[in-house]
C-alpha positions as a Python dict, from the first residue, in 0.01 Angstrom:
ca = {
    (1, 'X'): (0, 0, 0),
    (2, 'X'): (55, -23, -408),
    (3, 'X'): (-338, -123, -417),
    (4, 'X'): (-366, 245, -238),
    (5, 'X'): (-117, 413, -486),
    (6, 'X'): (-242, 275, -800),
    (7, 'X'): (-623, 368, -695),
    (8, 'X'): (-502, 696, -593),
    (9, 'X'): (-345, 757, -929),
    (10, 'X'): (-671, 631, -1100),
    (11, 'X'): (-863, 867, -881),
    (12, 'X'): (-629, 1189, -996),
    (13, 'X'): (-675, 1015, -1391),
    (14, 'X'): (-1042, 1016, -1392),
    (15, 'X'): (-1089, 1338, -1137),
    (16, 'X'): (-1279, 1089, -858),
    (17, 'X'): (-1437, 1378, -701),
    (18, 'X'): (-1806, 1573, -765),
    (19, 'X'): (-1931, 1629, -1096),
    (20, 'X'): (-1553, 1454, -1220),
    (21, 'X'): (-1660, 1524, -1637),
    (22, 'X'): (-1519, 1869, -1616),
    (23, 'X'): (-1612, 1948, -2017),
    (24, 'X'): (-1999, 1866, -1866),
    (25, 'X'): (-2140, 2167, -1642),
    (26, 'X'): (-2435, 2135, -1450),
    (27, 'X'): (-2710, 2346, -1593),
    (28, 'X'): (-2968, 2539, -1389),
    (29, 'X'): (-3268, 2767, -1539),
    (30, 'X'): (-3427, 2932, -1260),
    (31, 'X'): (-3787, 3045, -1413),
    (32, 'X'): (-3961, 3355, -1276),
    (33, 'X'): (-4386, 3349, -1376),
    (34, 'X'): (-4470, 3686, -1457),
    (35, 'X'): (-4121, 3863, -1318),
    (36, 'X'): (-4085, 4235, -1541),
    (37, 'X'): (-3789, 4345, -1666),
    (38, 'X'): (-3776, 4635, -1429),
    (39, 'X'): (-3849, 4371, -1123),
    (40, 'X'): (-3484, 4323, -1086),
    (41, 'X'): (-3290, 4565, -955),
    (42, 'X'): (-2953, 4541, -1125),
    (43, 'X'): (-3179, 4624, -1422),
    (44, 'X'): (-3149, 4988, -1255),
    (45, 'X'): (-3516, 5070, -1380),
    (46, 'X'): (-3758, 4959, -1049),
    (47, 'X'): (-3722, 5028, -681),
    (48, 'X'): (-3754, 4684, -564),
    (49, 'X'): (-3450, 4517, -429),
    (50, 'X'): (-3319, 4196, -520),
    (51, 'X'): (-2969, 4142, -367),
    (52, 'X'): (-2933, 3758, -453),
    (53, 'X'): (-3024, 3798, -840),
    (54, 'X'): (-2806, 4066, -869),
    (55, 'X'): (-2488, 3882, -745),
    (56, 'X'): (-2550, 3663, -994),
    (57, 'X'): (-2595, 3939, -1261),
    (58, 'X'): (-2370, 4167, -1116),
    (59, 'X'): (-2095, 3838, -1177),
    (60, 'X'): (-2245, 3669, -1477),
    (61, 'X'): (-2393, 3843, -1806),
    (62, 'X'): (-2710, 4061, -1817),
    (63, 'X'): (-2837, 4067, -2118),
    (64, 'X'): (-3069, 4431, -2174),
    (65, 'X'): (-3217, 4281, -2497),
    (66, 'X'): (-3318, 3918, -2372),
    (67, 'X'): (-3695, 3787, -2448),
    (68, 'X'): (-3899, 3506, -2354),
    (69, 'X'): (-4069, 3391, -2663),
    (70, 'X'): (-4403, 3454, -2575),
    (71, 'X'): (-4602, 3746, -2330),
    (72, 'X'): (-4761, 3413, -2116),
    (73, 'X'): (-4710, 3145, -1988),
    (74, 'X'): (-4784, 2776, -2169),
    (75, 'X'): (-4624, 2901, -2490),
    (76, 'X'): (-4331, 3027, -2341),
    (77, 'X'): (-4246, 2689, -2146),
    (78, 'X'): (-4308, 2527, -2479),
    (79, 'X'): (-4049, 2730, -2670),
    (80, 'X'): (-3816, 2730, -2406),
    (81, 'X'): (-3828, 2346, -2369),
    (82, 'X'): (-3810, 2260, -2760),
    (83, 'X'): (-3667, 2563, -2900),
    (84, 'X'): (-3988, 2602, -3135),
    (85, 'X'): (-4188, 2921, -3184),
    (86, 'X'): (-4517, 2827, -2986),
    (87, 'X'): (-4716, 2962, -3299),
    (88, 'X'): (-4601, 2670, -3476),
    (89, 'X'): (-4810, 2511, -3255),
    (90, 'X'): (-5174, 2541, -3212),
    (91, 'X'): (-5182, 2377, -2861),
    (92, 'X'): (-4932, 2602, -2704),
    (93, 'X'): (-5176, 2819, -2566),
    (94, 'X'): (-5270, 2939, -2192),
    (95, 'X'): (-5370, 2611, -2042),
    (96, 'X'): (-5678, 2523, -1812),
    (97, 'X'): (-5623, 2157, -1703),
    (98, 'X'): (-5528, 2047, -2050),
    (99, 'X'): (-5332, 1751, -2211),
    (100, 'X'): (-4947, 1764, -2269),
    (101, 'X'): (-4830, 2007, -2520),
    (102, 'X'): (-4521, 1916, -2600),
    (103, 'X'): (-4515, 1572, -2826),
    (104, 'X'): (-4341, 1319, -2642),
    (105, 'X'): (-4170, 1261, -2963),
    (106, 'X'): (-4059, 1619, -2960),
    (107, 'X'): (-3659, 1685, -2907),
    (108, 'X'): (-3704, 1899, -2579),
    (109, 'X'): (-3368, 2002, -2365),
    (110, 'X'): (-3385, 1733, -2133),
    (111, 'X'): (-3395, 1495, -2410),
    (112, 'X'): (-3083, 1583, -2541),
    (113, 'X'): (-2926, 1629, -2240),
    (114, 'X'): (-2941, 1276, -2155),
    (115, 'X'): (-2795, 1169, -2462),
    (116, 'X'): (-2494, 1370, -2344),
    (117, 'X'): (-2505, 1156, -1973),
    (118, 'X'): (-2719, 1449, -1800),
    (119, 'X'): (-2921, 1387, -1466),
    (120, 'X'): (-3250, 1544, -1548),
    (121, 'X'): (-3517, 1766, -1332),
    (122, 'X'): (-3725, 1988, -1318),
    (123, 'X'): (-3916, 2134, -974),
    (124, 'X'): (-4157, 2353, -970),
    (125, 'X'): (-4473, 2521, -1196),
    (126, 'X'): (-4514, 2315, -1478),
    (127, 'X'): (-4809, 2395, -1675),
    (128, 'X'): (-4703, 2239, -2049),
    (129, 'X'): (-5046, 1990, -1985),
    (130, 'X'): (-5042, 1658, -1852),
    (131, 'X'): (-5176, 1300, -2016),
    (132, 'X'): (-5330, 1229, -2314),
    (133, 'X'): (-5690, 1256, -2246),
    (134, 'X'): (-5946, 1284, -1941),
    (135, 'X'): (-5695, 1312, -1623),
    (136, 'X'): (-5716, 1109, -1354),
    (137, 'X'): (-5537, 1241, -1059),
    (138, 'X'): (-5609, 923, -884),
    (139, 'X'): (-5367, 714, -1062),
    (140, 'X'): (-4996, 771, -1251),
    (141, 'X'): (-5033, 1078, -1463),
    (142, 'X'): (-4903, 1016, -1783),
    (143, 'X'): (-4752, 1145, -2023),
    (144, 'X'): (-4597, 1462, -1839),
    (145, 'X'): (-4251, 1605, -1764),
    (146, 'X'): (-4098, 1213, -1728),
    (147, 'X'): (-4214, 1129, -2126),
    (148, 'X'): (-4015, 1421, -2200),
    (149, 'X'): (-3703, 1376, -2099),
    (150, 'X'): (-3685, 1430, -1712),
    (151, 'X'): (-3569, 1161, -1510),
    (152, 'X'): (-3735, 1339, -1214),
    (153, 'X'): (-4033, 1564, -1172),
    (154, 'X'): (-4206, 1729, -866),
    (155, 'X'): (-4446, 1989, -988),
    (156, 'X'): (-4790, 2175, -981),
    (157, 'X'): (-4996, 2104, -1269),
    (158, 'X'): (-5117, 2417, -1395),
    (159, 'X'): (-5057, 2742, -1144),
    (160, 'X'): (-5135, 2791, -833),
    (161, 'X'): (-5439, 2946, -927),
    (162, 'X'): (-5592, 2661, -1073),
    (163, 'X'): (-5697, 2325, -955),
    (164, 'X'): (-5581, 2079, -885),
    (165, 'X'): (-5374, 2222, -574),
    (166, 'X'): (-5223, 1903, -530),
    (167, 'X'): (-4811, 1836, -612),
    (168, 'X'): (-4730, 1563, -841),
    (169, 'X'): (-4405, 1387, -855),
    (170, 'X'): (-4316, 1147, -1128),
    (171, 'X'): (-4660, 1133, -1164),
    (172, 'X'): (-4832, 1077, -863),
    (173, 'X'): (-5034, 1318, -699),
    (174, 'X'): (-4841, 1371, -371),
    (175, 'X'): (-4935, 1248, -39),
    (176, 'X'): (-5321, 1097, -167),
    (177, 'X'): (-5539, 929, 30),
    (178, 'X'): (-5710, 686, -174),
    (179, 'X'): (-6058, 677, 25),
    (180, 'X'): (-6025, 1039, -70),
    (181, 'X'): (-6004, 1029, -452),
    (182, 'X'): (-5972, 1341, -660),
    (183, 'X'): (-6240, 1480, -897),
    (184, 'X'): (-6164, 1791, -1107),
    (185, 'X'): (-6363, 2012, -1323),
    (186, 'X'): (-6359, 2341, -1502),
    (187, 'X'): (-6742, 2367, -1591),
    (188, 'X'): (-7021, 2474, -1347),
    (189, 'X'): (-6985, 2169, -1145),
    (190, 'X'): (-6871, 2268, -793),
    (191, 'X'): (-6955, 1936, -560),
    (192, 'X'): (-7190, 2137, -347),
    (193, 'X'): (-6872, 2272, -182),
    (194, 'X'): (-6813, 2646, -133),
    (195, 'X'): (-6711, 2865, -396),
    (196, 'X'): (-6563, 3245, -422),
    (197, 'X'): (-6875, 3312, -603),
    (198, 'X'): (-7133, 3193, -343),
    (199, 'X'): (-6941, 3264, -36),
    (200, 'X'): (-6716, 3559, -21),
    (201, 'X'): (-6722, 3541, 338),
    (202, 'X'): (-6467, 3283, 369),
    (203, 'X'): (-6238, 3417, 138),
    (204, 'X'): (-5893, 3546, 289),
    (205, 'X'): (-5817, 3674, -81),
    (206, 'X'): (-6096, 3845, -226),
    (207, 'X'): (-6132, 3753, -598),
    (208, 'X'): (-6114, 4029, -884),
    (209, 'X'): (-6219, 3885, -1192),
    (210, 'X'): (-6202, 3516, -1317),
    (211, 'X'): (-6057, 3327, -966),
    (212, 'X'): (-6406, 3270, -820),
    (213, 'X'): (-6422, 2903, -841),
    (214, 'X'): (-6325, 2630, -568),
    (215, 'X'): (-6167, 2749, -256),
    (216, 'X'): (-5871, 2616, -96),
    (217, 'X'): (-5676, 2751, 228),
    (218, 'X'): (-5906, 3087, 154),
    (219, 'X'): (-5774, 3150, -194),
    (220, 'X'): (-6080, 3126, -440),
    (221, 'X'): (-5922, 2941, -765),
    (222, 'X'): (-5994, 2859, -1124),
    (223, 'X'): (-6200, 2538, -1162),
    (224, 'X'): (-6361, 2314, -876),
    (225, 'X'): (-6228, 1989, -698),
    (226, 'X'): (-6383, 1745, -461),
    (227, 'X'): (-6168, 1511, -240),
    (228, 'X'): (-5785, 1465, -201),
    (229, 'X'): (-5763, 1661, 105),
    (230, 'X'): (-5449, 1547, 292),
    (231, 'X'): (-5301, 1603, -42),
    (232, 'X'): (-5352, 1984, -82),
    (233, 'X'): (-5100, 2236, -34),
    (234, 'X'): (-4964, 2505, 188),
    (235, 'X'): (-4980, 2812, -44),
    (236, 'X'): (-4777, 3007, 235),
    (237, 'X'): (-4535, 2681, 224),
    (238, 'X'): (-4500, 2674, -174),
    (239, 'X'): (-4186, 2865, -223),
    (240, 'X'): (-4003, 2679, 48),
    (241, 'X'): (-4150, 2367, -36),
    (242, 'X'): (-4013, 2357, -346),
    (243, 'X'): (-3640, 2496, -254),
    (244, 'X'): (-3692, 2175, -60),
    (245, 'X'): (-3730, 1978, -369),
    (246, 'X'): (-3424, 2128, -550),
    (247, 'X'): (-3225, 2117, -306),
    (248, 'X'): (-3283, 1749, -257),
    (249, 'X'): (-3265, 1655, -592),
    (250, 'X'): (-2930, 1849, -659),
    (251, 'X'): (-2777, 1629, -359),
    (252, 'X'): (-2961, 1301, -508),
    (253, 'X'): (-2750, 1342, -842),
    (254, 'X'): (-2483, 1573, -755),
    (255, 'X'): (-2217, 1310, -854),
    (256, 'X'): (-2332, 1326, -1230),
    (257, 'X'): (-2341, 1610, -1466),
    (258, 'X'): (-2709, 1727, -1409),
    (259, 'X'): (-2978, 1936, -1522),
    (260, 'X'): (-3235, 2129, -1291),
    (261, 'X'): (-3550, 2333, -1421),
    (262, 'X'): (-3659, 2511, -1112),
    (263, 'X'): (-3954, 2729, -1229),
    (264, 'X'): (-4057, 2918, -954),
    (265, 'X'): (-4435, 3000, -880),
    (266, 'X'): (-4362, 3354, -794),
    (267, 'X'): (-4480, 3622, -863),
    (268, 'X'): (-4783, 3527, -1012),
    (269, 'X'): (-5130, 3509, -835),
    (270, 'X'): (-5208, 3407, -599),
    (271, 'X'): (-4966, 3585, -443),
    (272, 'X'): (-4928, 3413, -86),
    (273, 'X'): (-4574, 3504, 81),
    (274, 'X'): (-4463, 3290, 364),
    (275, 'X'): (-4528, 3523, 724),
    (276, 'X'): (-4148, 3589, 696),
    (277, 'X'): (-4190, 3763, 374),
    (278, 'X'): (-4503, 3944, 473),
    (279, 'X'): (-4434, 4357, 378),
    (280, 'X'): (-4078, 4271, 368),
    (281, 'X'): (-4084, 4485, 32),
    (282, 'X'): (-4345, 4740, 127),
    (283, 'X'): (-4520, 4702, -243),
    (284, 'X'): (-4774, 4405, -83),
    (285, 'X'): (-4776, 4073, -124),
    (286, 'X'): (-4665, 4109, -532),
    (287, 'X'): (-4371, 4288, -409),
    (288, 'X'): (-4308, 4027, -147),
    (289, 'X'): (-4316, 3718, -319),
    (290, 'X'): (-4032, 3899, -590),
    (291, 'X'): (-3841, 3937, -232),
    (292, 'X'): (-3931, 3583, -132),
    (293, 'X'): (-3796, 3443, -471),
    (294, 'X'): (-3465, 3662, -437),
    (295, 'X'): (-3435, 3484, -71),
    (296, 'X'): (-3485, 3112, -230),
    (297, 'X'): (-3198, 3210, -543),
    (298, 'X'): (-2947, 3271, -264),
    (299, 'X'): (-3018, 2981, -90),
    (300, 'X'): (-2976, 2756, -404),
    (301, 'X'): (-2675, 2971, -465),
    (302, 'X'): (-2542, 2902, -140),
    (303, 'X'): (-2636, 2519, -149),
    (304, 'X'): (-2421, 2487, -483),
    (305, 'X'): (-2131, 2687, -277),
    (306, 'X'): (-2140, 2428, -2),
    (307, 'X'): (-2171, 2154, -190),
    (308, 'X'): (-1825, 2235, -421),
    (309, 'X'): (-2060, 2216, -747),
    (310, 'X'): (-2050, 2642, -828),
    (311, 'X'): (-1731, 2643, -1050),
    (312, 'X'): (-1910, 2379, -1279),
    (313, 'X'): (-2275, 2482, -1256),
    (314, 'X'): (-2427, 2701, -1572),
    (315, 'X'): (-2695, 2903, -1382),
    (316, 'X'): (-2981, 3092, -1585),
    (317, 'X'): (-3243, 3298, -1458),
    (318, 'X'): (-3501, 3440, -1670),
    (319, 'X'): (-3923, 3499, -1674),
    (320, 'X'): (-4139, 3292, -1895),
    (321, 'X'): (-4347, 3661, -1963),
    (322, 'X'): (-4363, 4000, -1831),
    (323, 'X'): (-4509, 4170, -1553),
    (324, 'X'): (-4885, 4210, -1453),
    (325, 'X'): (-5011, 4350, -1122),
    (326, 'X'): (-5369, 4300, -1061),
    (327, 'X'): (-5386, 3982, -1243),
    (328, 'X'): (-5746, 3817, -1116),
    (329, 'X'): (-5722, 3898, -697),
    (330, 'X'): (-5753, 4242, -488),
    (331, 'X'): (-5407, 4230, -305),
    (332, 'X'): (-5265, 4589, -284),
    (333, 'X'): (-5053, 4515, -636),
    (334, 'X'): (-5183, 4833, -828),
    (335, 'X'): (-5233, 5007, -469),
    (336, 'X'): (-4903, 4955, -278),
    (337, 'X'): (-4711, 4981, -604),
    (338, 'X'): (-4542, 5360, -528),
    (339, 'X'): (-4278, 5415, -746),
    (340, 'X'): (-4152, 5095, -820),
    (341, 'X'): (-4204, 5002, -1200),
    (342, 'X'): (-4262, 4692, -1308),
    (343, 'X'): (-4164, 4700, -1678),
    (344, 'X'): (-3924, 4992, -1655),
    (345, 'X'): (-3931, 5177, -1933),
    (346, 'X'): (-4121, 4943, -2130),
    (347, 'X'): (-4481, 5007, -2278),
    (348, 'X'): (-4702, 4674, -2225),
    (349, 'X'): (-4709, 4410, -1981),
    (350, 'X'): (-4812, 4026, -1978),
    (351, 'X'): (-5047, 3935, -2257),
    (352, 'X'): (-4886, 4236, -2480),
    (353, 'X'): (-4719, 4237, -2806),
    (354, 'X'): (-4543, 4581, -2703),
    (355, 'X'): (-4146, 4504, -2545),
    (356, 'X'): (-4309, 4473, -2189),
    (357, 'X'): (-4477, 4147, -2290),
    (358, 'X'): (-4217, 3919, -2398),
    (359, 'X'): (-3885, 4115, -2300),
    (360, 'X'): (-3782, 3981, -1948),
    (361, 'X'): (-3456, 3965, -1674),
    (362, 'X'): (-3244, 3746, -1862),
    (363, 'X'): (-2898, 3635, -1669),
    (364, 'X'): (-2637, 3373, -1744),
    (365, 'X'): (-2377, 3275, -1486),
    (366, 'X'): (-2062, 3046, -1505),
    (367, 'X'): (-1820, 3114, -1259),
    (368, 'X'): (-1464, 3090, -1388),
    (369, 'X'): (-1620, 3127, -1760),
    (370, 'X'): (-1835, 3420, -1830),
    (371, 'X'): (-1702, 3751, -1733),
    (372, 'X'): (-1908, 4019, -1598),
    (373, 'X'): (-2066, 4172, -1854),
    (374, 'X'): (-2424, 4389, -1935),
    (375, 'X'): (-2457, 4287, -2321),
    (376, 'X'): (-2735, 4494, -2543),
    (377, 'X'): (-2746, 4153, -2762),
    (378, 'X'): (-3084, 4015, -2855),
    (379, 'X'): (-3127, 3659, -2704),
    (380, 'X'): (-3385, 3444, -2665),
    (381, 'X'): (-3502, 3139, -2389),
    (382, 'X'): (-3542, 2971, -2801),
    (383, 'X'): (-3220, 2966, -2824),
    (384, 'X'): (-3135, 2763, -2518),
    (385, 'X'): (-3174, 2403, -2688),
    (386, 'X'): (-2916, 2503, -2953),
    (387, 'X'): (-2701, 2684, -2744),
    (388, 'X'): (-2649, 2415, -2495),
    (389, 'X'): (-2609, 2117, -2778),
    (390, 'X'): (-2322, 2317, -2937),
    (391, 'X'): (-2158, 2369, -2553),
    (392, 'X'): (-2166, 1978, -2537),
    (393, 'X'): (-2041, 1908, -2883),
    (394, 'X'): (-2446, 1771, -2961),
    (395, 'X'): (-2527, 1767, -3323),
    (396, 'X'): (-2899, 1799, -3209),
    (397, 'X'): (-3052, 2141, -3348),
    (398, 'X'): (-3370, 2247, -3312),
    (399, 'X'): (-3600, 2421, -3570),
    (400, 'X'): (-3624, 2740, -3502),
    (401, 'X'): (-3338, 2798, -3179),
    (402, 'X'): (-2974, 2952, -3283),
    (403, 'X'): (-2636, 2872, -3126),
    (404, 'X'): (-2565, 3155, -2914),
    (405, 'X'): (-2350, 2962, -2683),
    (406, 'X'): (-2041, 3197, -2716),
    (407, 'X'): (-2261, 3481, -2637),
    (408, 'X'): (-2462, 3273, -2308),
    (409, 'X'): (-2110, 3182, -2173),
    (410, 'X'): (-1830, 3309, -2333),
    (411, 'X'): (-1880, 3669, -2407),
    (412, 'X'): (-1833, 3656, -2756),
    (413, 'X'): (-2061, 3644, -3076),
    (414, 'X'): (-2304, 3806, -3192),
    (415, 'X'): (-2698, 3767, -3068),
    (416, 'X'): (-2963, 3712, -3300),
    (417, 'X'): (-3080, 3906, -3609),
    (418, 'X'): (-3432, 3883, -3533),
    (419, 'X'): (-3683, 3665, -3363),
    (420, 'X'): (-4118, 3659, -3367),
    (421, 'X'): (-4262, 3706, -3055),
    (422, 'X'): (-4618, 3592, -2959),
    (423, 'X'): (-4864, 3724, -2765),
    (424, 'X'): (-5225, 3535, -2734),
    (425, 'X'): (-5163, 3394, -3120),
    (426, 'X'): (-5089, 3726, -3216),
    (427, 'X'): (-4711, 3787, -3321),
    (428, 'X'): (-4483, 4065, -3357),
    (429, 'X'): (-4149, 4096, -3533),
    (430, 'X'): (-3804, 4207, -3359),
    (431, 'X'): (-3503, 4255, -3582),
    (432, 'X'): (-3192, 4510, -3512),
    (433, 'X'): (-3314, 4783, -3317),
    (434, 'X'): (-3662, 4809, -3480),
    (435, 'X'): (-3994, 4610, -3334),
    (436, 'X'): (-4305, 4568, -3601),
    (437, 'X'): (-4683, 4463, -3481),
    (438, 'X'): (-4901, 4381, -3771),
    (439, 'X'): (-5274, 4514, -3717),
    (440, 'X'): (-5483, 4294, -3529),
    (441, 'X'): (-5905, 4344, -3451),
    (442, 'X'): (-5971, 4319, -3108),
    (443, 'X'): (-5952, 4537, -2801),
    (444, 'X'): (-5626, 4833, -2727),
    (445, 'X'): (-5641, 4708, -2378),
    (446, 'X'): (-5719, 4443, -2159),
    (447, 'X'): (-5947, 4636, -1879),
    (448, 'X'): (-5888, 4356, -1653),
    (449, 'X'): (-5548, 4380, -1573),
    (450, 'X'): (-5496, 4738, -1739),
    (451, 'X'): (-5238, 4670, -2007),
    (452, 'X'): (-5208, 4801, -2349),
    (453, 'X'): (-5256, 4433, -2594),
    (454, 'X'): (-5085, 4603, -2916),
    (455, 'X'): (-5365, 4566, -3107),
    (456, 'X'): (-5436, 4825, -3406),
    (457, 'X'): (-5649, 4844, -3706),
    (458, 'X'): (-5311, 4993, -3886),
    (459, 'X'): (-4933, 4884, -3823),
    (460, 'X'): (-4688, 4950, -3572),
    (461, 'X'): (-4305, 5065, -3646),
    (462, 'X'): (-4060, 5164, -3392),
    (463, 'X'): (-3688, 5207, -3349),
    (464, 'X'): (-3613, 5081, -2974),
    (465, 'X'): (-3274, 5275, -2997),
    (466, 'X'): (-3453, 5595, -2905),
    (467, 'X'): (-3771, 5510, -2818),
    (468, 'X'): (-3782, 5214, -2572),
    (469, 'X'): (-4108, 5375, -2433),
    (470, 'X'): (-4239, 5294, -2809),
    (471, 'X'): (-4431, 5606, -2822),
    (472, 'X'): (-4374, 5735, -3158),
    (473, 'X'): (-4501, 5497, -3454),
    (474, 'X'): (-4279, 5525, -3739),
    (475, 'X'): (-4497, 5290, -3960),
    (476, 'X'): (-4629, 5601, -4224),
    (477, 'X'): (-4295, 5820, -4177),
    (478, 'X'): (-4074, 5542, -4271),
    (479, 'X'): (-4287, 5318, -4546),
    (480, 'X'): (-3998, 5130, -4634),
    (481, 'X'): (-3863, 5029, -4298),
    (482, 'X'): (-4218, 4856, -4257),
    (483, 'X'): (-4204, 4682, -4592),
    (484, 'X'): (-3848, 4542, -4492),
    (485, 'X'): (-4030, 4442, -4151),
    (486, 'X'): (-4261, 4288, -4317),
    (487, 'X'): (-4113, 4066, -4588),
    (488, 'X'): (-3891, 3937, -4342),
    (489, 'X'): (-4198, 3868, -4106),
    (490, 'X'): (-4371, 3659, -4395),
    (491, 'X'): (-4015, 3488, -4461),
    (492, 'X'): (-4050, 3329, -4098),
    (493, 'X'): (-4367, 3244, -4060),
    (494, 'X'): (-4444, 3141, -4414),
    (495, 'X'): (-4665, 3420, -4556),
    (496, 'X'): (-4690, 3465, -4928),
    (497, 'X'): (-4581, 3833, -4987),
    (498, 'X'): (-4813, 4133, -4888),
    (499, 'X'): (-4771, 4476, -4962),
    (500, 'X'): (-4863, 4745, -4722),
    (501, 'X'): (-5144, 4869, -4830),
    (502, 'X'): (-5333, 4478, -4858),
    (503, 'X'): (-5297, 4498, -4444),
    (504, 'X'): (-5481, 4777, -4341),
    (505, 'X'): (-5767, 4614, -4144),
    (506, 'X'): (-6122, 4733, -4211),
}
């Protein structure tokens, strides 16, 4: 009976129940691809509904002024994962089947994490590059997500666009057969197999421009493969698939303080709902993967409830860019759209150095901690390396990232002062209330997917405070605004000084 007592007492000591470390929450970023700032609709901007983010917004802190650091996708993860501007960088660019991005050397969140006892995961869309040279999907991928920092990984390689369409966890391409061995290719090689190109007539997704490649369960992708057949996908099955996966992993290493990266493949093309999500929104299938995504949130909501782990779990949802709608396939995006806007009130979209590119849904939850709150501060997915190391008393810092740890979970502090966003190696400069885009050559718009780029042969000026819309281009009216913008710009990213007049393009 005194053995009972005494381990009784040692069990009320040391808290012997889930996640016991109490000073140690469990962090989750949920990451939208390509979800707008008006796609949410506690934003209060779109028509869409999405009940399950907005409990957690409605209950946790919505920031109005919170940015990804880039308008796509590769640099974004980058940034996010190391809290480095991606320009820094000349490899975080949009990636085709390329090699890792992120130096294994590199400090990245998981890293530090684990120096702090963390569990580490991520599930989901990956796309940061994998290996170190010519990939061989036939073998253990490496280096990837485990060489930088992640104790577990089960992921897509690229998009779902793109081949391979194979999962990969820890490395290994899921479920391969090898008498069927993978071959991949992004040239003009296409096996002899069918392509969107040559045969349109088995296509379930007609292709619009640049997805006309290999084709796989009738979706025409980027690039061609040959083999690994048992190992493809169910695009209809992604979303659920990969719920699946987090949920599993939370229950593997719920007992530890752990950290999940679930980076969800919606909405970006192809946009393949499961049959129970089919014109559940009325917008078409864009619209209906948002409310697929909403559906999978509350179930990893409701699997944190059930499991006793909700008071101690840091949830995070944000988009690595903003919103496009026909992004490469005819699916009823632009047509079915009605009067839902994607990017609210914002001018731009993906690929865009206007506020549309790079400024996204950005929520932090902590039940018990953060109050309900809507905050106008500026944050940024940067900042997340910092902010976290200073929650978990970490001296780790990264280069660029600020502690804004009070402000993600304690509503107090102040946001940031400014912050360089990217677009396509082009950047832009945020500070206060005022957004600055140097003149770039190139086109206005890309015709493709119909959004504005930013680019101008003179510079851009606006005050956001009253004109969100950025309509009215301050940049001649208010000369000395734009040389402020602009010596602090060249303070950041290391530009000797340049007066206005040397940056007129010709």
């Amino acid at each position: 009976m005194k053995y009972k007592i005494l381990s009784l007492l040692i069990c009320m000591l040391f808290s012997c129940n889930n996640n016991s470390d109490q000073t140690k929450p469990n962090i989750i970023i949920i990451y939208a691809d390509d979800l707008g700032y008006g796609d949410v609709s506690s934003y209060g901007v779109g028509t869409l509904e999405t009940p399950n983010i907005d409990k957690i917004a409605n209950n946790g802190i919505r920031f109005t002024n919170g940015y990804a650091s880039s308008a796509t996708c590769s640099p974004s993860r980058y940034a996010l994962m190391t809290g480095i501007y991606p320009w820094r960088n000349k490899k975080a660019k949009i990636l085709t089947g390329a090699n890792l991005i992120i130096d294994t050397l590199e400090m990245t969140i998981p890293k530090m994490l684990k120096t702090k006892g963390y569990e580490t995961g991520i599930v989901g869309k990956w796309h940061l590059g994998l290996g170190d040279s010519k990939i061989n999907y036939n073998e253990k991928i490496t280096p990837g997500p485990n060489e930088v920092g992640f104790d577990h990984s089960f992921i897509m390689a690229d998009t779902q666009d793109r081949v391979p369409t194979v999962y990969i966890e820890n490395g290994y391409v899921v479920n391969l057969d090898p008498n069927d061995p993978i071959e991949v290719n992004f040239g003009d090689n296409d096996y002899g197999l069918p392509s969107g190109k040559k045969n349109p007539e088995l296509l379930s997704m007609m292709w619009h421009h640049g997805h006309n490649s290999a084709i796989v369960n009738g979706v025409p992708r980027i690039g061609y493969m040959k083999g690994g057949e048992k190992a493809k996908w169910s695009d209809i099955d992604m979303a659920d698939k990969f719920l699946d996966e987090a949920k599993k992993y939370i229950d593997k290493v719920k007992d530890s303080p752990f950290f999940l990266f679930y980076t969800l493949q919606q909405p970006h093309v192809p946009r393949t709902p499961h049959p129970r999500f089919e014109g559940s929104s009325g917008m078409g299938p864009r619209g209906d993967v948002i409310k697929e995504a909403d559906w999978c949130i509350g179930e990893l909501y409701s699997h944190l409830e059930k499991n006793n782990l909700l008071e101690n779990t840091i949830i995070i949802i944000s988009s690595d860019n903003g919103p496009v709608l026909n992004d490469g396939y005819y699916d009823d995006a632009v047509e079915k759209l009605g009067d839902h806007t994607p990017a609210g009130q914002l001018r731009g979209g993906k690929y865009s150095l206007f506020e549309a590119g790079t400024r996204v849904p950005f929520i932090t939850y902590w039940k018990g901690k953060t109050k309900p709150q809507v905050s106008d501060e500026i944050v940024s997915q940067i900042d997340f390396l910092n902010s976290f190391s200073s929650l978990l008393g970490s001296d780790i810092k990264s280069r660029d990232g600020v502690d804004l740890s009070g402000v993600f979970f304690n509503n107090i502090g102040n946001g940031r002062d400014n912050l360089v966003i990217e677009a396509v190696k082009r950047t832009a400069l945020r500070s206060g209330n005022w957004a600055m885009i140097p003149p770039y050559n190139g086109p206005e718009k890309n015709t493709n997917v119909n959004i504005e780029l930013g680019n101008s042969k003179e510079y851009k000026l606006y005050n956001l405070e009253n004109d969100l819309s950025q309509k009215n281009n301050l940049a001649k009216s208010n000369p000395e605004k734009l040389q402020e913008m602009i010596n602090l710009y060249n303070e950041i990213i290391g530009n000797e000084s340049i007066e206005i007049k040397e940056l007129i393009l010709e």
